[in-house]
N, C-alpha and C positions, 0 to 999 in steps of 0.2 A: 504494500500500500504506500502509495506517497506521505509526504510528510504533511499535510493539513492545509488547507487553504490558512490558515491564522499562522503555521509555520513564522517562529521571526518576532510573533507580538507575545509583547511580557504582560502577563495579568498579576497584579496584588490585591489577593483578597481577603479581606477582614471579616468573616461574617461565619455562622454558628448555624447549628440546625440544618433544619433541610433546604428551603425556597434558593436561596441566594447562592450557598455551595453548588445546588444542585446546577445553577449557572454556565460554575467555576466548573464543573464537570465537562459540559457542554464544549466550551470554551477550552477545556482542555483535548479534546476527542479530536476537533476541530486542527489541532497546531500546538494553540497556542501553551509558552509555558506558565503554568498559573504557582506562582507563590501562595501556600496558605500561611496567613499571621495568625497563631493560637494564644489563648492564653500561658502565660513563661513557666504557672505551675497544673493548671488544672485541662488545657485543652479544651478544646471544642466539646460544648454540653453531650454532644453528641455522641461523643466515643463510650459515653457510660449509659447510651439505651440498649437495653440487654433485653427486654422484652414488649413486645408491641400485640396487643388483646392478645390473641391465644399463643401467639409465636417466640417463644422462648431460643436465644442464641447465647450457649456457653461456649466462654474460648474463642480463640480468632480464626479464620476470620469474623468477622462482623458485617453481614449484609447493611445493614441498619448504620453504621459510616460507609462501607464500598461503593454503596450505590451512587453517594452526590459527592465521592470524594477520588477516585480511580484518577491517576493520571498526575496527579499534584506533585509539588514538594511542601515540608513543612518545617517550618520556622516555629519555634519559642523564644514570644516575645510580652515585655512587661511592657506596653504602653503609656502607662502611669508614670514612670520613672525617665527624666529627660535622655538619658542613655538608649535608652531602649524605642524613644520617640524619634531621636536623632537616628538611629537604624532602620526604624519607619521611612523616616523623611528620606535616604539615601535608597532605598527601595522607590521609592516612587519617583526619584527623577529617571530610573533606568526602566520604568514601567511605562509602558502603554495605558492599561485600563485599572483604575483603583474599581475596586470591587468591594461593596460593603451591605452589610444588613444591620449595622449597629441604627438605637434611635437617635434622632436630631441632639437629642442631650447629653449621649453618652459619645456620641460623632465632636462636639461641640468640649467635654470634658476632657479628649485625650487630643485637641488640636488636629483631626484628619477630617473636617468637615471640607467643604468645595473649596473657599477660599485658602483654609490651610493649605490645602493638597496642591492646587492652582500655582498657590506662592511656589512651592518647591518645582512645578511643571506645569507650565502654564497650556502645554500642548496636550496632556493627559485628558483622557475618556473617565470622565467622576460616575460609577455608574448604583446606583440607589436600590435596593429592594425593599419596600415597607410590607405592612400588613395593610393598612386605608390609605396612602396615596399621599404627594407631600402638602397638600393642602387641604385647609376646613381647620376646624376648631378641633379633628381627634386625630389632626397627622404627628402630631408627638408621642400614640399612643400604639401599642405593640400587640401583635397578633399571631392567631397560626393559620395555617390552613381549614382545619375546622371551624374555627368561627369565622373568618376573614372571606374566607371562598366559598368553603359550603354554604352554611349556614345564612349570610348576611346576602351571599351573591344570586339568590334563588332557587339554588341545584337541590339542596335537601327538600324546602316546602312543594319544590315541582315533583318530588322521588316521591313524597310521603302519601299515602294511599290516604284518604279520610276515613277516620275511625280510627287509626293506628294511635297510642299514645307516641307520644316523641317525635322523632322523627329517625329518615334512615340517613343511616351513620356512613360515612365513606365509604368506598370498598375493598382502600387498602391506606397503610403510613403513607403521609408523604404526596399524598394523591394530587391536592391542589398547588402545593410546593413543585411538586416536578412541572406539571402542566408552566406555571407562571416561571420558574427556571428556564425555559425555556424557552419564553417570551422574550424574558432578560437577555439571554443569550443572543439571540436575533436583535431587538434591539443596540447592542453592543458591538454587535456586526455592523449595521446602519450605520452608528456613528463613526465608526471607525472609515468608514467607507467616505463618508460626509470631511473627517480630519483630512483624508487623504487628494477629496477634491478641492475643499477648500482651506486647509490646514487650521481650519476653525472646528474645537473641540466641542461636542455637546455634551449638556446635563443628560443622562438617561435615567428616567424613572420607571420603573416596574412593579406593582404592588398587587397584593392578593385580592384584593376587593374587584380590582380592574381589572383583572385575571379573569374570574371566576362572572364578573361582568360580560367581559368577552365571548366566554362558553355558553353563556346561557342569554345572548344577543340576539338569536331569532325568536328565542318566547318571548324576551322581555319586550322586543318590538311590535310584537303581535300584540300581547299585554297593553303596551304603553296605548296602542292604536285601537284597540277594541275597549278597553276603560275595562277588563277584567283580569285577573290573575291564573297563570296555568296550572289546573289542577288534576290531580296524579290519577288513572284509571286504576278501578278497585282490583286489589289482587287477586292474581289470576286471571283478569279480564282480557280475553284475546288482542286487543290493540286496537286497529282501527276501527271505527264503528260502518264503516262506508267498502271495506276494499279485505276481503277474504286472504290475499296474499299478502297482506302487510298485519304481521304479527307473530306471534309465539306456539307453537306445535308439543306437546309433551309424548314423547318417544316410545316402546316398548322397555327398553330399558330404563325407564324415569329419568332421560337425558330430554334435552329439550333443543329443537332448533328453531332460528328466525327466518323467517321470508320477511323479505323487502322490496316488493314487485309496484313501483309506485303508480303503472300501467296496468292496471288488470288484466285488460279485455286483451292487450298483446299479449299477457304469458299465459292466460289462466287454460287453452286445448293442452298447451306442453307441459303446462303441472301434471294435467289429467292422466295425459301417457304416461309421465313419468312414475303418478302410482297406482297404475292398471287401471284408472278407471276411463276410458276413453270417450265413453258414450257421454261423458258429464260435459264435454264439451260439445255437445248438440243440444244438447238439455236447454227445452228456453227462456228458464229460469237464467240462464248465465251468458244468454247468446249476444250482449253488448256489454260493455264499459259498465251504462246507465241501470241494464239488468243484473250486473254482479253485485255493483250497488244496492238496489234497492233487495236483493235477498242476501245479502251478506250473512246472516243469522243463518241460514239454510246450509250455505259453503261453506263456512268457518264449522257447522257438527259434522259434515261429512267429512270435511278435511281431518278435524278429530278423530274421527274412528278410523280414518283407514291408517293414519300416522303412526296412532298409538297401536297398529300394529305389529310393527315393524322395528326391532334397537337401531339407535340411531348409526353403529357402522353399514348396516346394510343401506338406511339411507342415503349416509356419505356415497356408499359408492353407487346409487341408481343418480342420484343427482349430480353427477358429475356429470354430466351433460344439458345440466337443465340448462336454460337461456336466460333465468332471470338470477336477480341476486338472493342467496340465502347463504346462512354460516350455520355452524353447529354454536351454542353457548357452553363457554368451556370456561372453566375455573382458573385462577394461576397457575396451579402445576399442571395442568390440561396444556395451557397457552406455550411450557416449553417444549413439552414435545411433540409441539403443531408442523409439518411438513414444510406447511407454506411459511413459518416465520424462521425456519431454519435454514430453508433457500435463500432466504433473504439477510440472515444474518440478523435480523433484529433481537436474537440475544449473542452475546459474545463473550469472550473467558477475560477477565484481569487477574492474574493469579491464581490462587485455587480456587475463583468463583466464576460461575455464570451469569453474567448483568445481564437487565436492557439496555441497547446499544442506544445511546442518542439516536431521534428520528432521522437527520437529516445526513443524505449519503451524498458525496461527490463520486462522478464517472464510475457509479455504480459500482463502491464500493461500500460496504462499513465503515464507520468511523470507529477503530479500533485504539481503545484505552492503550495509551502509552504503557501501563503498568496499574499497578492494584494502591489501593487508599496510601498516600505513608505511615508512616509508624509516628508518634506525634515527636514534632521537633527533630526529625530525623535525620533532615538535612540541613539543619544549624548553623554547622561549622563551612558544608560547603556553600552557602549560599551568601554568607559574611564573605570568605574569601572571595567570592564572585566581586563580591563589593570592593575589593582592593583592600580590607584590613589585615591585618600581620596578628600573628600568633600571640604578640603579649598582650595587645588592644582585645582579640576575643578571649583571651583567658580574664583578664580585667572587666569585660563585660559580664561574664558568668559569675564572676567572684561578686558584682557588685549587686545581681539577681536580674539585669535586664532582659538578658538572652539566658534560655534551655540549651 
């Protein structure tokens, strides 16, 4: 594989958890090389999640850091202390893109808000990930992806069936963080692109609210436009109320697959064939568009019984020649060992783990992790000497607490 379209650009990035690393991830896949700044004694919150709802990880590796961290180097460093801020500052004049998730206050406490960072590099890409966005009265105030994206940005109350207490919960760590990661990331790309035409650096801001805004941007438009709210079909409800091949199937083997035929009357003879029952396409209960329509209810219980037939491998393979769109629904460990994502690469190894590979492929390749998460502060010493300092300067930094 080639060396990354980002190949060349230095990222420093300051930031914890998932959304913003997950970024730094990105950004790394891509080329570029991405500095991580940790804390000097305790590291990124993150290296001590060891279990996420039922998912228990003893020992390393640690899914729960490799995911938004594959590729990096990593620095310990005490920003508090001018020592340590002065190591900061000498990183960011050799940096491309400052990368950070801290809040305005704790940005503004340790000197690396825009302006600081600016002063040391005025050509630097300052690039921001909040939880609510850097403006209004709650842009000082900190967030995660479950409250900032799900919750606030629509995707729960549109999931949550009425009647259900609560609402539905993600349906995995990290869910709204990755998606807005790599937002951040593309955006980052833009700017950097925008520095290079006009050598004029932009602010980049990316935040979980606008994230999760953006996914859920054709209901909310429909919403905004019809004066109602989109509300969730009761569970188990076929799907659409209008169109027989747009919806959910439950299988012989209690697997389930989706049709997504948004043209009826074009696929609905070739479904027929497909599960022996041919005469259904003369039937003239279904003989237009308008009449699949109006007996939907009729096509959706036959569609039922003949599905629930049959386990869903035998369906995979009669539908492999169907003409219209359908998937099987398949779980996380279903989705690794899916055919078509391993043609494609969309998972890949960093070490002893198998990630998801970033989305986005150049000349159809993978974007293949340099290497697996660091080990925290791992590369310390080597990324100081990158800086040009001499062996008693970094022994005198460690002695004083700034640098791990």
């Amino acid at each position: 594989m080639s060396a990354g379209p980002l190949s060349g650009i230095r990222v420093l990035e300051v930031a914890m958890y998932g959304f913003v690393p997950s970024a730094g991830a990105v950004l790394a896949d891509w080329g570029a090389d991405v500095v991580k700044v940790e804390h000097a004694v305790n590291g990124d919150p993150q290296r001590g999640l060891r279990q996420t709802g039922t998912f228990k990880v003893e020992g390393d590796p640690n899914p729960n850091v490799e995911h938004a961290n594959r590729g990096k180097r990593s620095i310990g460093l005490d920003m508090a202390r001018p020592e340590g801020r002065e190591v900061l500052y000498d990183l960011a004049r050799r940096s491309d893109v400052f990368l950070t998730s801290l809040l305005p206050s704790a940005r503004r406490k340790f000197g690396i808000d825009v302006d600081d960072i600016r002063e040391v590099n005025p050509r630097i890409v300052y690039a921001r990930g909040s939880a609510l966005g850097p403006r209004g009265r709650e842009a000082e105030k900190g967030g995660y992806d479950m409250t900032a994206f799900w919750a606030r940005a629509g995707t729960a109350a549109s999931l949550t069936p009425p009647g259900i207490e609560g609402m539905i919960p993600p349906p995995g760590p990290a869910y709204g963080d990755t998606i807005s990661g790599t937002n951040l990331a593309g955006g980052i790309a833009a700017a950097l692109l925008q520095r290079e035409r006009t050598g004029e650096a932009p602010v980049v801001d990316v935040s979980l609210l606008g994230s999760g805004v953006w996914a859920m941007g054709h209901g909310i438009a429909l919403s905004l436009h019809l004066e109602r709210p989109m509300i969730a079909p009761p569970a188990g409800g076929h799907g659409s109320p209008t169109n027989p091949l747009s919806g959910l199937y439950r299988t012989a083997d209690d697997r389930h697959l989706a049709f997504v035929m948004m043209q009826p009357g074009k696929f609905w003879a070739d479904v027929c064939r497909h599960i022996d029952r041919p005469e259904l396409a003369e039937d003239p209960r279904f003989a237009t568009a308008p009449d699949i329509a109006a007996h939907t209810e009729e096509a959706v219980k036959i569609l039922r019984e003949v599905i629930a037939g049959r386990p869903l491998a035998e369906w995979t393979e009669r539908f492999a020649t169907l003409a219209g769109p359908w998937a099987p629904v398949q779980d996380s460990l279903q989705v690794g060992g899916d055919a078509q994502v391993r043609a494609n690469e969309y998972v890949v190894r960093a070490g002893a783990l198998e990630l998801a590979a970033s989305p986005v492929q150049f000349d159809v390749e993978a974007p293949q992790p340099s290497g697996p998460a660091p080990e925290f502060a791992a590369q310390t010493e080597e990324i100081l000497l990158e800086l040009g300092l001499d062996w008693d300067r970094i022994l005198a930094l460690k002695a004083a607490g700034a640098v791990t």
